[in-house]
C-alpha positions in Angstrom: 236.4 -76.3 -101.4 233.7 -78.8 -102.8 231.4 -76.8 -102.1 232.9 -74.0 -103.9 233.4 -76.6 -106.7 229.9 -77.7 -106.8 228.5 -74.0 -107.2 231.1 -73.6 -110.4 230.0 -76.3 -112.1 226.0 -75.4 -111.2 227.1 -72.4 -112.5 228.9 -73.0 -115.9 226.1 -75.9 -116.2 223.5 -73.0 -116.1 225.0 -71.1 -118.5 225.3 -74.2 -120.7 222.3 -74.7 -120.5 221.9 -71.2 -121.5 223.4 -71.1 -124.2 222.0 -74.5 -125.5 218.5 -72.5 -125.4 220.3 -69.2 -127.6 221.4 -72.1 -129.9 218.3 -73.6 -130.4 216.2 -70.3 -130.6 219.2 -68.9 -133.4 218.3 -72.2 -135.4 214.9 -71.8 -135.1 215.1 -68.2 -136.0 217.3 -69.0 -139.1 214.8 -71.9 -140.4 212.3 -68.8 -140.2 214.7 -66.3 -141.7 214.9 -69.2 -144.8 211.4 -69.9 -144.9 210.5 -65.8 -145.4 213.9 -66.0 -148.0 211.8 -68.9 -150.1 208.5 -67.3 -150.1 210.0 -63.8 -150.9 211.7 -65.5 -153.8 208.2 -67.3 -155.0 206.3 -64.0 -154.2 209.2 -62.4 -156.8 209.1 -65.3 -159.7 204.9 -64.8 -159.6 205.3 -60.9 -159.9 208.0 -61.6 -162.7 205.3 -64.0 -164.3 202.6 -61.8 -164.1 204.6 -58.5 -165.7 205.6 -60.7 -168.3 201.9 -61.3 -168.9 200.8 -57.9 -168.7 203.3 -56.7 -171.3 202.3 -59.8 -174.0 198.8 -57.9 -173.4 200.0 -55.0 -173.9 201.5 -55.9 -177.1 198.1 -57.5 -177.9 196.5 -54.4 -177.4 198.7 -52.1 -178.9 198.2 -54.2 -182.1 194.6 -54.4 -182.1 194.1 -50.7 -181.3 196.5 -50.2 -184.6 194.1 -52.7 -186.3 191.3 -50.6 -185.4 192.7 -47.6 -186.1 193.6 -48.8 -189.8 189.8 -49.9 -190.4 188.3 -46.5 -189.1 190.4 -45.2 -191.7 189.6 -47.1 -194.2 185.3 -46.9 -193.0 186.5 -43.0 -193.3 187.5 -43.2 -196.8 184.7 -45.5 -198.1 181.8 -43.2 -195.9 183.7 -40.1 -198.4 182.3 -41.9 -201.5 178.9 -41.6 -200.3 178.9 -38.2 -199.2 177.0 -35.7 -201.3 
């Protein structure tokens, strides 16, 4: 009988010990799992950043190509005055 004793408790110690390991390795995959969830959310604030930039140049371009538009009209009109 303490023999039969002895091999439960080796036993349910094994698993224990088991499941200690499962335990650790979940943690460890979760401090991952977080890590990935922070550089995702950095990778998603630069992309944010950068279309926010790309549309102010946009804008800047969009204006400036108006601009230019505007004086090769008016270069138009003035070149008409010395046209024979």
């Amino acid at each position: 009988m303490a023999s039969q004793t002895q091999e439960k408790l080796d036993t349910a110690v094994d698993k224990l010990n088991d499941t200690y390991d499962m335990v650790t390795q979940i943690a460890a995959a979760a401090e991952q799992q977080g890590t990935v969830a922070n550089d995702v959310n950095e990778n998603v604030s630069i992309v944010h950043l950068s279309i926010s930039e790309i549309r102010q140049a946009s804008q800047s371009l969009a204006q400036q190509s108006q601009a230019m538009a505007e004086s090769s009209a008016e270069l138009t009109q003035k070149l008409a005055y010395f046209r024979i």
